[in-house]
N, C-alpha and C positions, 0 to 999 in steps of 0.2 A: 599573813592574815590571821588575826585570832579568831576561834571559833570558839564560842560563848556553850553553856551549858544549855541550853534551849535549844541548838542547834543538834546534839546530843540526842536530848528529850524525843525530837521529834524521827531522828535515826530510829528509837527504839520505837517509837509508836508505829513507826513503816514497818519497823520489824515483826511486833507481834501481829499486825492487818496481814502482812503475806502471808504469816505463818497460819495464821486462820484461814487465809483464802487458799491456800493448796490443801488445807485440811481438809477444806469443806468441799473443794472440786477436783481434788485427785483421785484416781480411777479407782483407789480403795476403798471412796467412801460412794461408791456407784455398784460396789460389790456386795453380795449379800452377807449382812453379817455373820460375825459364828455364833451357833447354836447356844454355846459355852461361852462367854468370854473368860478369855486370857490374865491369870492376874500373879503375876511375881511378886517375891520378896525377898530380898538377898545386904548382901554388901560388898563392896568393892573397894583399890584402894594402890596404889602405884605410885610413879617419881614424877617430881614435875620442877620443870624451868622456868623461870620467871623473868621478867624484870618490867622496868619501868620506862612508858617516853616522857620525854619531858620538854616542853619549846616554852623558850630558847632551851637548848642542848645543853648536859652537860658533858665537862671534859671528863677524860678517861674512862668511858663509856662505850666506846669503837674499837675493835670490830665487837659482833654483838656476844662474842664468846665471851669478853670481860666485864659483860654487863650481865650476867646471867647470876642467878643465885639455885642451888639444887633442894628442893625438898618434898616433900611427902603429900599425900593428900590421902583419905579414907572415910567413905561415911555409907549410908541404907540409903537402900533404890527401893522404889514401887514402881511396878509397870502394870498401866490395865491399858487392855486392845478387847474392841469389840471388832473390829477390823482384822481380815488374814497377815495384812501388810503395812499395819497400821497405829501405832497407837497413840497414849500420854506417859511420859515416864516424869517421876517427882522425885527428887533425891534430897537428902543432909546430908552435906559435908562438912569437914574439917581439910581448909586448903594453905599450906604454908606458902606463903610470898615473899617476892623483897626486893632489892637488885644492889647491883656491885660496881665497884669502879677499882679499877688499878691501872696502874704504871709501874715503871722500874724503881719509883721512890716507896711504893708498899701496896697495899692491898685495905677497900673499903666495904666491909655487906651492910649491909639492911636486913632486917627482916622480921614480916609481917603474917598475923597469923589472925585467920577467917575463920568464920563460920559462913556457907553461903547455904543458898535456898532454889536449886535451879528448875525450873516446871519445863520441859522437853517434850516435844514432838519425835516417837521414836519409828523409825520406816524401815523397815527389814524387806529382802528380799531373798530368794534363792528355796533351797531343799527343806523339809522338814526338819531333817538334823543337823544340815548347815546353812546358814543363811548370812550375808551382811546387811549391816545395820549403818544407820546415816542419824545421829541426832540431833535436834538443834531448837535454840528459843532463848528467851532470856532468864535471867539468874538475879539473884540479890543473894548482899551479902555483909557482914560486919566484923570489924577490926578488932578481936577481943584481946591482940598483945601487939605491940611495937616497941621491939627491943630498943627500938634509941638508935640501933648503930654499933659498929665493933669494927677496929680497927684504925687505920691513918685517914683521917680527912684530906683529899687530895685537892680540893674545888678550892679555889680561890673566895669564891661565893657560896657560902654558908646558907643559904634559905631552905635546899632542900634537906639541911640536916636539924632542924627542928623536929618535934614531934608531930604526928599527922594532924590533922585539923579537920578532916571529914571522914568519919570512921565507919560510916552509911556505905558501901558499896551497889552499884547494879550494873547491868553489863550483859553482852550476848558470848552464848556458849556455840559449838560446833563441831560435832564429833564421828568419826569413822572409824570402823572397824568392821569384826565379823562375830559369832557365838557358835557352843557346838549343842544342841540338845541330849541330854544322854535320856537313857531310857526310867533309871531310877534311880540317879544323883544329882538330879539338875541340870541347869543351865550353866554352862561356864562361856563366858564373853572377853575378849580382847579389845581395847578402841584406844584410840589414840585423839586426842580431845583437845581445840583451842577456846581459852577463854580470851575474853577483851573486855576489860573495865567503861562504862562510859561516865565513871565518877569521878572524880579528881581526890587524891589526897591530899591535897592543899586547894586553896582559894584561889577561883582560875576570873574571877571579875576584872574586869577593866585597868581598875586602880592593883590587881595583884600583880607580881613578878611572872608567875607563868600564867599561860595562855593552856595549857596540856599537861595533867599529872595525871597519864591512865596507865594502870598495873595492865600487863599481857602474861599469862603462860601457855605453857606447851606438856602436859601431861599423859603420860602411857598409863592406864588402867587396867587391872585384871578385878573382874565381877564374877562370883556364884550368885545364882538368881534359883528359888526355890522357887512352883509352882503352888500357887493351889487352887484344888480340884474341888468342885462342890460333890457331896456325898448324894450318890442314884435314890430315888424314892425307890422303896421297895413295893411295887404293884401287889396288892392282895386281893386275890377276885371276890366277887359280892357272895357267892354262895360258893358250896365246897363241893368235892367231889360226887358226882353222880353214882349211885351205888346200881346195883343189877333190879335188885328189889322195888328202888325208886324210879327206875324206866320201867319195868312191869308194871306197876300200882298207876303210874302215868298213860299206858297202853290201855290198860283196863278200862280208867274211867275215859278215856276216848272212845272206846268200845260201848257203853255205859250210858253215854251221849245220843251217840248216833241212834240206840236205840228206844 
C-alpha cells in the first residue's frame, strides 16, 4: 500500500498537538514555576548511523549492518525551562547522512550532508546534579551536499542513484539520555537520539517509482551546556545609617512635642 506525503503531513501535525498537549497538561506545568528561569548555552556533537527505507526495497541493503553509513553530527543548543522538569530546547545542526549497499561483488555509500533546525520539548527528571532527560518533537532540515555516490553500483535499477530531487528535509526527533550539573563548569549531557525523516528524497507521487524515500539515523551525543545567570540587583536602602546624634536630635524633638 502506498502512503502518499499527506499521510505524512498529518503524522507530524498529530505529532506536534500531543506534544503541546503533554506540555500544557503534564504535572510540570501544574507546578510552580522557578523563580529564575533556566537558560543554557552550549554545543554538542557525537557519531551517527544512518541510512535510508525505501519501498519497493532495494537489493543489497539486508541485514541493516550493510545499509548503515557512519558519520558525524555537531551544532549549538539553547534550552530555556520556566519549569523544574520542563522545558524548550532549540538546536543548529550540521548532520552527515547517507546509506550503503554491498555484496560480495563490492561496496556502494551515499552520502548526504544537512543542516537541520530541530525545536524539542526537553523533560528531565532525577537530582539536582544528576538527572535524566527525554527529548522529543519535530526538526527541519536541508541537503546542502550530495556526494553523487562512491563506489560499485550494485542495483540492477538505477533510480535511486540519481541526484536527490527534494532537498527540503522534516521529520521527528527522539532522544534519551542523562546530564551531570557540575558546580562551576557546567552542564555536561550524554543522549543517545533517533531521527526519522518524513520527507522523501526523491518524488514519492503516484506516477513515481518509490512509494518511501525517508532518511533514519541513530546518533550518540556528548553536550557542554553553560548556564546563564541573571546578575542580583544590588538593594540600596533609601536613607543611610542612623548615627547616635540623629536618634538623640529625634528623641528631643519628641520630647519638644509632647510639650
Amino acid at each position: 500500500m502506498k502512503v502518499n506525503g499527506s499521510t505524512y503531513r498529518h503524522i507530524l501535525l498529530g505529532w506536534i498537538v500531543l506534544s503541546l498537549f503533554i506540555f500544557h497538561f503534564s504535572p510540570s506545568s501544574a507546578q510552580p514555576r522557578l523563580r529564575v528561569p533556566e537558560i543554557y548555552l552550549g554545543v554538542h556533537g557525537g557519531v551517527t548511523a544512518s541510512t535510508v527505507i525505501f519501498n519497493p526495497s532495494v537489493a543489497n541493503m539486508t541485514p541493516i549492518t550493510n545499509a548503515c553509513v557512519l558519520g558525524g553530527n555537531g551544532g549549538l543548543v539553547f534550552r530555556y525551562a520556566r519549569h523544574k522538569f520542563c522545558g524548550v530546547q532549540l538546536e543548529l545542526n550540521y548532520m552527515h547522512r547517507g546509506w550503503a549497499e554491498k555484496n560480495d561483488e563490492g561496496y556502494y555509500s551515499r552520502e548526504l550532508h544537512y543542516i537541520e533546525l530541530p525545536l524539542l520539548m526537553n523533560v528531565s527528571f532525577g537530582s539536582e546534579r544528576w538527572r535524566g532527560i527525554f527529548n522529543f518533537g519535530p526538526q527541519i532540515g536541508y541537503c546542502v551536499k550530495d556526494n553523487g555516490g562512491t563506489g560499485t553500483r550494485l542495483s540492477t535499477n538505477t533510480t535511486h542513484y540519481q541526484l536527490i530531487t527534494h532537498p527540503f528535509d522534516w521529520g521527528l526527533a527522539a532522544g534519551l539520555g542523562f546530564y551531570y550539573r557540575s558546580r562551576n563548569a557546567g552542564l555536561y549531557q550524554l543522549e543517545a537520539r533517533f531521527d526519522f525523516s518524513l520527507g522523501g528524497l526523491f518524488g514519492t507521487a503516484p506516477v513515481d517509482y518509490f512509494s518511501m524515500v525517508n532518511p533514519m539515523d541513530l546518533s550518540i551525543n556528548l553536550a557542554w551546556l553553560w548556564e546563564f545567570k541573571p546578575r542580583r540587583k544590588k538593594v540600596h536602602p533609601l536613607h543611610g545609617p542612623t548615627t547616635n546624634d540623629q536618634r538623640l536630635t529625634t528623641k528631643n524633638n519628641q520630647y519638644e512635642d509632647k510639650l
